[in-house]
C-alpha positions as CSV (number, residue, x, y, z in Angstrom):
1,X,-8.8,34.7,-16.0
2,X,-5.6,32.7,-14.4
3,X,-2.7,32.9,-16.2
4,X,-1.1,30.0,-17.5
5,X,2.3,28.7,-15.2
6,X,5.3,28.6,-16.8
7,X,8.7,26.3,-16.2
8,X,11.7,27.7,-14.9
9,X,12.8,27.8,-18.8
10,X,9.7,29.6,-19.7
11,X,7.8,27.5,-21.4
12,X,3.7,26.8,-20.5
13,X,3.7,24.2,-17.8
14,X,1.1,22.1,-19.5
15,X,2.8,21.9,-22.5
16,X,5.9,20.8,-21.5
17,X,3.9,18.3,-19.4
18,X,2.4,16.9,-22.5
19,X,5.9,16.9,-23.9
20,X,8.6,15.8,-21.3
21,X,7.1,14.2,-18.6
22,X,6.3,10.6,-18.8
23,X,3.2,10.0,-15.5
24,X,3.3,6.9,-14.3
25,X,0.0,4.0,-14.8
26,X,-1.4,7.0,-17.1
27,X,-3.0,6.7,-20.2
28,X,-1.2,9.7,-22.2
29,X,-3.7,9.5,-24.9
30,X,-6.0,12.3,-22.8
31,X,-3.3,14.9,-22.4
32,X,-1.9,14.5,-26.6
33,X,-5.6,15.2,-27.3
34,X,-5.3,18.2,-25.4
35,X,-6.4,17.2,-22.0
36,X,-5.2,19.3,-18.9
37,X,-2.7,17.3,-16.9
38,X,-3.9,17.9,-13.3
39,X,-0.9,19.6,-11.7
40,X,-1.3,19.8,-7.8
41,X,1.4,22.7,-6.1
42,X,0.8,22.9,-2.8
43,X,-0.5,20.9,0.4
44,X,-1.5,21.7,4.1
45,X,-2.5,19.6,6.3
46,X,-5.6,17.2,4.1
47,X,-5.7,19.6,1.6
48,X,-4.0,20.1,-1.5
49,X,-4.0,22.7,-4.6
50,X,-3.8,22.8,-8.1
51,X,-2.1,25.6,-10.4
52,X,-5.7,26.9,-10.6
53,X,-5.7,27.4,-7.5
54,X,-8.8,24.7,-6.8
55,X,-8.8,23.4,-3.2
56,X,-9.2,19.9,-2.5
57,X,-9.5,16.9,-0.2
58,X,-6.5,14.6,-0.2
59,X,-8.5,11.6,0.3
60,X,-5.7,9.2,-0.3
61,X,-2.7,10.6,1.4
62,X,-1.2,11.1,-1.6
63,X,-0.8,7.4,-2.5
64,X,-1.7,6.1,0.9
65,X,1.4,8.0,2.0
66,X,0.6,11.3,3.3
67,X,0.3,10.2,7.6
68,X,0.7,13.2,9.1
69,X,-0.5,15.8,6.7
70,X,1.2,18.1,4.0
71,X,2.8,21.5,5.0
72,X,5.0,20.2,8.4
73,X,7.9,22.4,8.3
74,X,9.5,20.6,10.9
75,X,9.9,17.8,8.3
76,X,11.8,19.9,5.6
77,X,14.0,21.5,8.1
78,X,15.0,18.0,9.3
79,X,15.8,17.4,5.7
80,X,17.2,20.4,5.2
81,X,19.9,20.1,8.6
82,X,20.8,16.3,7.6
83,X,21.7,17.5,3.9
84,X,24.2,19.9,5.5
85,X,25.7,17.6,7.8
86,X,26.0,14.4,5.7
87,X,23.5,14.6,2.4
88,X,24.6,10.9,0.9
89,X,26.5,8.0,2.1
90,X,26.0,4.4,1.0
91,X,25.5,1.5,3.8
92,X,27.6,-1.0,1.6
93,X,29.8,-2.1,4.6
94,X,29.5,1.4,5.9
95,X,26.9,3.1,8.3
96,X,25.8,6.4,9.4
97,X,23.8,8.0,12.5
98,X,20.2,8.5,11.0
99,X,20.4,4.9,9.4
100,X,21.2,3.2,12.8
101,X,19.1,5.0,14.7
102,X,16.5,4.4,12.4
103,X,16.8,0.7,12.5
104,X,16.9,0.9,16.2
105,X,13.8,2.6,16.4
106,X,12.0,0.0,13.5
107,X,13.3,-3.2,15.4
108,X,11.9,-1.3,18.9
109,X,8.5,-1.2,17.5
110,X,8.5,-4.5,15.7
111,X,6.6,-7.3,17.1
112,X,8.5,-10.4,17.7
113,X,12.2,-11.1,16.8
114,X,12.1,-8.5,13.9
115,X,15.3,-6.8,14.7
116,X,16.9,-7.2,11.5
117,X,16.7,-4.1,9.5
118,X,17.6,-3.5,5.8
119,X,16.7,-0.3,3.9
120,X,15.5,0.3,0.3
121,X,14.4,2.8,-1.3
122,X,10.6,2.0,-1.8
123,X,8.3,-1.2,-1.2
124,X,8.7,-2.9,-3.9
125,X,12.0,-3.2,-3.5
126,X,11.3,-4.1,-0.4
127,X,9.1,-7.2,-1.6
128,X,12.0,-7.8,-3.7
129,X,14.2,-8.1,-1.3
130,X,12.3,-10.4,1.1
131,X,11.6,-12.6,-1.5
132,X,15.4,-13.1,-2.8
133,X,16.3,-13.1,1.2
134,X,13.7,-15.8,1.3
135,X,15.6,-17.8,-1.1
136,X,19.3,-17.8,0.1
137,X,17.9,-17.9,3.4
138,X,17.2,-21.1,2.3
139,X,19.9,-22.7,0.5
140,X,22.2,-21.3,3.5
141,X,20.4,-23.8,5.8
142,X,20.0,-26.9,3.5
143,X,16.7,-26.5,1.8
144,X,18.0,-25.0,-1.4
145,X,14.6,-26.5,-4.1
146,X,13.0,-24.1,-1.5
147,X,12.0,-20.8,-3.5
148,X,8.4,-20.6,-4.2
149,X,6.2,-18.1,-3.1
150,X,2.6,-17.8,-2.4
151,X,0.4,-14.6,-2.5
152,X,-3.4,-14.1,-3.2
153,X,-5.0,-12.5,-6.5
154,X,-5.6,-9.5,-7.4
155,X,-2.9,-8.4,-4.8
156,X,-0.5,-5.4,-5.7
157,X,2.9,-6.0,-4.4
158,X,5.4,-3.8,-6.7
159,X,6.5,-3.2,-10.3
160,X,9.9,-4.6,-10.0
161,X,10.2,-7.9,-12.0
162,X,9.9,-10.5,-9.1
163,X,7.4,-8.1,-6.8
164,X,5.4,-8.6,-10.1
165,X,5.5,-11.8,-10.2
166,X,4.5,-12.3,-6.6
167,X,1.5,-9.5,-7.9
168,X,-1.9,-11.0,-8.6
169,X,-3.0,-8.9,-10.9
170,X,-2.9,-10.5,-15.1
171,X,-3.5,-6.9,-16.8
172,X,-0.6,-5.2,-15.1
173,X,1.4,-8.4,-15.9
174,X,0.8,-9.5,-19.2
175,X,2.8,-6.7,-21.4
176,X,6.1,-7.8,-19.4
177,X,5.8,-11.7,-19.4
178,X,7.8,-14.0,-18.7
179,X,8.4,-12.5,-15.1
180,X,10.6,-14.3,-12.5
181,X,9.1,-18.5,-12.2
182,X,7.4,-19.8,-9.0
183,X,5.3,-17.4,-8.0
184,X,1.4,-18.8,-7.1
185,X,-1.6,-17.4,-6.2
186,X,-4.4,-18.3,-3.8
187,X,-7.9,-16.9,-3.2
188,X,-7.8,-13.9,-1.9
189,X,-10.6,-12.3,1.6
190,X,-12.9,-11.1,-0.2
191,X,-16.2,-12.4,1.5
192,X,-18.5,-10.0,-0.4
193,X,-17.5,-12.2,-3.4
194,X,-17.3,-15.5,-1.1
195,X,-19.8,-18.3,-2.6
196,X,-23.0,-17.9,-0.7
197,X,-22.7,-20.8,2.1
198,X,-19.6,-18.9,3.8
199,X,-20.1,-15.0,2.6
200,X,-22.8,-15.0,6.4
201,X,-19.8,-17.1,8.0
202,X,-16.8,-15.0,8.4
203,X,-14.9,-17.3,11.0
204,X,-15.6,-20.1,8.3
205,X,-14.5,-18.2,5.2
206,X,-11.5,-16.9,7.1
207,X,-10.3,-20.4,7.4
208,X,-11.3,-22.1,4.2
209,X,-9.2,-19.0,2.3
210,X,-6.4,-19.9,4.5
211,X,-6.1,-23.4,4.2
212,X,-6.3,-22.9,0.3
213,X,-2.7,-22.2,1.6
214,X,-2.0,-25.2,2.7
215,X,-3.6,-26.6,-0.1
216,X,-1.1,-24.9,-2.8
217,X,2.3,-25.5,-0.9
218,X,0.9,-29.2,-0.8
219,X,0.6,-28.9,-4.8
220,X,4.0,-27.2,-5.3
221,X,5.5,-29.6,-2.9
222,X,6.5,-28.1,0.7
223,X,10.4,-28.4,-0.2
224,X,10.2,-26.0,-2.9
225,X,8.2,-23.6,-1.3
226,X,9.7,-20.4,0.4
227,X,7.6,-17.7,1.7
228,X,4.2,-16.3,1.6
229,X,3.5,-13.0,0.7
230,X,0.2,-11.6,2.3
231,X,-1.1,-7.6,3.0
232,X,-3.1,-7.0,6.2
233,X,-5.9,-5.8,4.3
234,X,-5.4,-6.4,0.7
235,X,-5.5,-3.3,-1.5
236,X,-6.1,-4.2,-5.1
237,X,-9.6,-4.7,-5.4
238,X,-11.0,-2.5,-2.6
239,X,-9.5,-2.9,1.1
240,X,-10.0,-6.7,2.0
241,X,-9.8,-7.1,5.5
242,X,-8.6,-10.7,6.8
243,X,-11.8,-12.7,8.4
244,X,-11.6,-14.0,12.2
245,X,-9.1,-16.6,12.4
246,X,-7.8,-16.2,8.7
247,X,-4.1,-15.2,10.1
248,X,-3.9,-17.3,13.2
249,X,-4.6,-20.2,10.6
250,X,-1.8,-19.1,8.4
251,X,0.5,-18.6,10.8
252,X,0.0,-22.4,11.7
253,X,0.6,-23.1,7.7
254,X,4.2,-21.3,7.5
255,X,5.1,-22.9,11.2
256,X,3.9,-26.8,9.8
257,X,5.6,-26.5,6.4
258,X,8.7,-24.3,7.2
259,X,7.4,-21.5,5.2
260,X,8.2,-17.6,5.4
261,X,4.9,-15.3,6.0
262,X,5.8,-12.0,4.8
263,X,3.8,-9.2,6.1
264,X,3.9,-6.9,3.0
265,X,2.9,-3.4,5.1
266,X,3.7,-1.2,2.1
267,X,0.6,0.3,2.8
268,X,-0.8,-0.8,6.4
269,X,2.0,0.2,8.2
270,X,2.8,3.4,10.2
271,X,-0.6,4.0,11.4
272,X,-3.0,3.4,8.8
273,X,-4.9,0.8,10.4
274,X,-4.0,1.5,13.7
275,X,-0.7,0.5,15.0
276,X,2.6,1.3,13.9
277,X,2.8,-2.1,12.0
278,X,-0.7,-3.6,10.8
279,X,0.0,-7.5,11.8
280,X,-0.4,-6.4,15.7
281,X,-3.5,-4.9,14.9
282,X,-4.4,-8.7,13.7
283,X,-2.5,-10.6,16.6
284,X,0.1,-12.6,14.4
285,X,3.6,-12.0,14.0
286,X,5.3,-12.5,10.6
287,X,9.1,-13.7,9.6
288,X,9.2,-10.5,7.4
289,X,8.0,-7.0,7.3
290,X,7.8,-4.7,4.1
291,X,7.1,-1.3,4.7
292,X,7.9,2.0,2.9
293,X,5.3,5.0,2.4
294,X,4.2,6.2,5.6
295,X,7.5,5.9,7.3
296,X,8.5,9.4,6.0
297,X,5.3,10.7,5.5
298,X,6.3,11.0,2.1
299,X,8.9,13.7,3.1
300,X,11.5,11.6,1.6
301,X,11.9,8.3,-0.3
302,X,12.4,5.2,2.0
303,X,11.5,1.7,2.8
304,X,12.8,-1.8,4.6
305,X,12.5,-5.1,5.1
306,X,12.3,-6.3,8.7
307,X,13.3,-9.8,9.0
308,X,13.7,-12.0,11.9
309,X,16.5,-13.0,14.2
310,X,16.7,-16.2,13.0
311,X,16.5,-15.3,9.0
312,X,20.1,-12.9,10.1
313,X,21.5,-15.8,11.7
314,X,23.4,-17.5,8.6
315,X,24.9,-13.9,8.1
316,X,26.5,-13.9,11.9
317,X,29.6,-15.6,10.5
318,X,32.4,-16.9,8.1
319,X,32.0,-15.6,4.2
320,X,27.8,-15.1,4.0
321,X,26.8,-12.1,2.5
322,X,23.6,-11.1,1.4
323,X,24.7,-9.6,-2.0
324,X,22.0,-7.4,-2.6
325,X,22.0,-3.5,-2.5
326,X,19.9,-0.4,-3.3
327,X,22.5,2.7,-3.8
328,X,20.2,5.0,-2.2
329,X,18.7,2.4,-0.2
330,X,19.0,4.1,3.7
331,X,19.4,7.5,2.7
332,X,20.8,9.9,5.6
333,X,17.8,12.6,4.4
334,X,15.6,9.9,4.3
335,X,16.4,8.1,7.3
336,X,16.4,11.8,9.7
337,X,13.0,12.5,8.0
338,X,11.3,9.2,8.9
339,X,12.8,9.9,12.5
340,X,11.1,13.3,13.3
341,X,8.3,11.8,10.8
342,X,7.9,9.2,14.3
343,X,8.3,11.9,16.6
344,X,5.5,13.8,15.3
345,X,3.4,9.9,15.7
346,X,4.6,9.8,19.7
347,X,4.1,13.5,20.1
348,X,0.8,13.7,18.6
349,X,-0.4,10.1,19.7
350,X,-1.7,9.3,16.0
351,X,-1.8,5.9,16.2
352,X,-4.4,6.0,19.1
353,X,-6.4,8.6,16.9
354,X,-6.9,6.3,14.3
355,X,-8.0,3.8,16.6
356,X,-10.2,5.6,18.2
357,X,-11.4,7.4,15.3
358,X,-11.5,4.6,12.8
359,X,-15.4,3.2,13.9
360,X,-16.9,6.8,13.1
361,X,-15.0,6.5,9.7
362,X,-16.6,3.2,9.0
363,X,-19.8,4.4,10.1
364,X,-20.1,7.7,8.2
365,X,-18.7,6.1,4.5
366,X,-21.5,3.1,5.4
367,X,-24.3,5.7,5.0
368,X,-23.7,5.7,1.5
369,X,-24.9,2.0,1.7
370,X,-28.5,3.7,0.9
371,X,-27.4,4.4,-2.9
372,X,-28.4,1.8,-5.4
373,X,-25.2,1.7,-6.4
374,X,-22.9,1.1,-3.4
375,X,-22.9,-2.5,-2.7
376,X,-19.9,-2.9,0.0
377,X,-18.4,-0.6,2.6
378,X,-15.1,-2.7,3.7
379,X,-11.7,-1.8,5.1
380,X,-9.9,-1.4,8.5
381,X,-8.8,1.8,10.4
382,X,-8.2,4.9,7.9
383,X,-7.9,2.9,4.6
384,X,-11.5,1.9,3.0
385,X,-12.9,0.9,-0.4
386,X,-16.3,1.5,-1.5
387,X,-17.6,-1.6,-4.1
388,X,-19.8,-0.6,-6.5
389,X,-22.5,-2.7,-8.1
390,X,-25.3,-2.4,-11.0
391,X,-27.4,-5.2,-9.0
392,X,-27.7,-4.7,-5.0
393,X,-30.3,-7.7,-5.0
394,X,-28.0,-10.0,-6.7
395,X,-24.4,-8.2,-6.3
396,X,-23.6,-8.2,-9.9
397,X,-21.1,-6.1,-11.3
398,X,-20.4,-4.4,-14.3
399,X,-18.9,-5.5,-17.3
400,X,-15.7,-4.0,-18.8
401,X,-17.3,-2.0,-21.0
402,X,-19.6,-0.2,-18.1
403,X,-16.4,-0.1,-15.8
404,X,-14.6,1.7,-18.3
405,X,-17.3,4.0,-19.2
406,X,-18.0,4.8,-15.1
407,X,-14.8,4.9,-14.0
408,X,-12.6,6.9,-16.3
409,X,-15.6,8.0,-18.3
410,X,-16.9,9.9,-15.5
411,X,-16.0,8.8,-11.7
412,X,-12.4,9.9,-11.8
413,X,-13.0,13.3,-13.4
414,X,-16.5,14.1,-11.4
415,X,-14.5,13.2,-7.9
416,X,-12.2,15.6,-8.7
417,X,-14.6,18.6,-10.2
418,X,-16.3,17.6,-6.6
419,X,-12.5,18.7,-4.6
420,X,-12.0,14.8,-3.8
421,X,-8.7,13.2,-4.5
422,X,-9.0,9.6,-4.1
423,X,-9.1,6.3,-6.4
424,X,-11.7,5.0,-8.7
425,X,-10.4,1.8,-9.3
426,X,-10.8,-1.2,-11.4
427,X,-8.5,-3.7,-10.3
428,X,-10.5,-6.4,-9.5
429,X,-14.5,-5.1,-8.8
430,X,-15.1,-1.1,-9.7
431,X,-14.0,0.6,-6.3
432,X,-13.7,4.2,-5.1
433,X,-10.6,4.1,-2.1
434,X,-10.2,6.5,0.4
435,X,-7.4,6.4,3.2
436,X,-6.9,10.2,4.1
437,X,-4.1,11.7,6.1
438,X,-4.6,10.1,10.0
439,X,-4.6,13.7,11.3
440,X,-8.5,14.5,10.3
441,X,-11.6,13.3,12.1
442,X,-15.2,13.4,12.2
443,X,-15.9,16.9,10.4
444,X,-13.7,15.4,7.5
445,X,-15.1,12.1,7.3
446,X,-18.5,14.1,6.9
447,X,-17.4,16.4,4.2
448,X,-15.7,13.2,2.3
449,X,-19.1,11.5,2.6
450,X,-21.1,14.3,1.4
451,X,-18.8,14.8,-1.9
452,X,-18.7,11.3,-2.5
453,X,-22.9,10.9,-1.9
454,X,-23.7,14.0,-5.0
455,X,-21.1,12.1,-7.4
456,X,-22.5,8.5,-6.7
457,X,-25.9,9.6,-6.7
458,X,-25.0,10.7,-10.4
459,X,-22.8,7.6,-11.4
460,X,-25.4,5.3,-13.0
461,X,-26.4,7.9,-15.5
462,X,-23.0,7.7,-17.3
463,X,-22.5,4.4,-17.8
């Protein structure tokens, strides 16, 4: 029998779970009626462990995080050397090494003018940051009704009040209402949904989603509109790739009305669909880059805006100041660990292992496109969502009710028992996500198939 685990003040881990710590997007109701909190203790490489000692697959990299495995030593003891030398100083009018460096390295690898570096502490202050950078950019150079932004619904782009705002996504919303004004949405690339004349047309439906672009900043007037705020391949909702054409024709947008495209990378960048920032993979170069999560590997907190040469330029003299801050924002542990966490990229060449890895990844998870209930297979590189349907024929979905009962009811909890950590989600259509660490390869992608194949095959009995 295991033994329960016990704090360091000696009281039953579980219990003082269910009584001190407050989990983020969780629904506590489970654990006060005496549910286990899952409580995972170790990692190596794409596997983690519970305090059971239950091995699994980390089929999410944590939270799309995990790049280049758990368990690198390397990574601590980086940590560990930078602590002793200089664990904390602020880059309010001051710098240090690792944070220079590390803005060096960023601007290096950014396409474009993006040389402009300025750390946070995670991406959605990041978002938050281009999008108040977007406005005083603005008013600097005599456009100051210009502070509207655009993004695409059911798009996640932070928890912070404006990244909210800029988030497509009502239910997550709703409880914290009235956000920041001006933020708009647009239809997002999602051509399983498309309306039937443009879902067998991807060049077409790339460029009618992108001109409802054009079509909004013409409704909110092109002199009050700032910047728009677009992922690679949209996460909420299941991995939505961008159609042929769809950026190319947004990039023509922003240049015609004099409009920012942000490139929020929370989630694409650093390898996970191929290159070190996602909008190369796509061939367009944005204003603005947001990025946080797979710079560090999640070692260490971190993130940044990358902004242009030209968006710096009204800070290049007299008084301008961009008054905005993040106290641990460019951390000196942080910025060392995202460092070696790029060496171990170069050394190990893992952006050319997701490339050339990524097809066989598609290929293996679009087997399960012979159960009933898998109606899409979509995604780009190592990031992927899996739609599911209760109609194949027709592509209908289920209703709240069945979602709920699927996907918490059983999904979640049966991935798990199967030793697969990833997301049943219900942002948008019911989804199961994967985008694993981008060390693994063929013999993973098969095992991850095989897991997920016995608990779909099960799925429509529980709803």
């Amino acid at each position: 029998m295991t033994q329960p685990t016990t704090t360091a003040l000696g009281t039953d881990m579980q219990q003082a779970a269910r009584d001190h710590l407050w989990m983020h997007f969780s629904r506590h109701s489970v654990y006060e009626e005496g549910g286990r909190v899952p409580t995972i203790v170790r990692g190596e490489g794409h596997k983690i462990w519970d305090d059971q000692g239950r091995e699994y697959i980390d089929g999410l990299a944590g939270l799309f995080v995990v790049q280049v495995g758990h368990g690198r030593t390397e990574l601590a003891e980086t940590a560990l050397k930078q602590a002793e030398k200089l664990a904390f100083f602020p880059i309010w009018s001051y710098a240090h090494p690792a944070a220079i460096e590390l803005a060096e390295r960023l601007a290096a690898g950014a396409p474009g003018d993006l040389n402009r570096v300025f750390f946070t502490t995670g991406g959605g202050e990041a978002v938050e940051s281009a999008w108040k950078l977007a406005k005083q950019y603005f008013k600097l150079t005599g456009k100051p009704k210009k502070h509207k932004v655009i993004s695409r619904s059911i798009a996640y782009h932070g928890t912070p009040h404006g990244a909210l705002s800029i988030t497509g996504l009502p239910p997550l919303k709703e409880d914290f209402e009235p956000l920041v004004p001006g933020a708009h949405k647009v239809p997002n690339t999602n051509i399983y949904r498309a309306s039937e004349d443009l879902r067998d047309d991807p060049k077409a439906f790339g460029r009618w989603a992108a001109d409802r672009i054009a079509e909004a900043i013409e409704f909110e007037g092109p002199d009050t509109v700032a910047a728009v705020f677009l992922e690679p391949v949209q996460n909420a909702g299941g991995c939505f790739p961008p159609p042929p054409g769809y950026f190319e024709r947004v990039r023509e947008i922003c240049d015609e009305y004099d409009v920012l495209l942000v490139s929020d990378e929370v989630i694409c960048a650093f390898g996970r669909i191929g290159s070190m920032f996602a909008c190369e993979d796509f061939g367009y170069t944005p204003d603005i880059i947001t990025c946080a999560k797979g710079m560090t590997s999640g070692y260490s907190p971190i993130g940044a805006m990358i902004a242009s040469d030209r968006l710096f330029e009204p800070y290049k003299s007299g008084t301008n100041s961009f008054a905005h801050g993040y106290t641990f924002g460019g951390h000196p542990v942080s910025a060392a660990v995202a460092l070696a966490n790029l060496d171990i990229f170069e050394r190990e060449g893992l952006n050319d292992h997701v490339k050339e890895n990524a097809p066989a990844f598609r290929r293996t998870l679009e087997r399960l496109l012979d159960l009933p209930i898998v109606g899409d297979v979509r995604g780009e590189g190592y990031f992927y969502g899996i739609e599911l349907v209760k109609d194949k024929a027709t592509r209908e979905t289920f209703d709240a009710a069945e979602s709920e009962s699927m996907l918490r009811g059983y999904l979640s909890k049966a991935l798990f028992d199967a030793g697969l950590y990833c997301r049943a989600d219900d942002r948008g259509d019911p989804v199961v996500q994967l985008a694993p660490p981008l060390t693994v390869g063929q013999a993973e992608f098969d095992d991850i198939e095989q897991r997920l194949r016995t608990v779909l095959t099960e799925a429509p009995n529980h709803l």
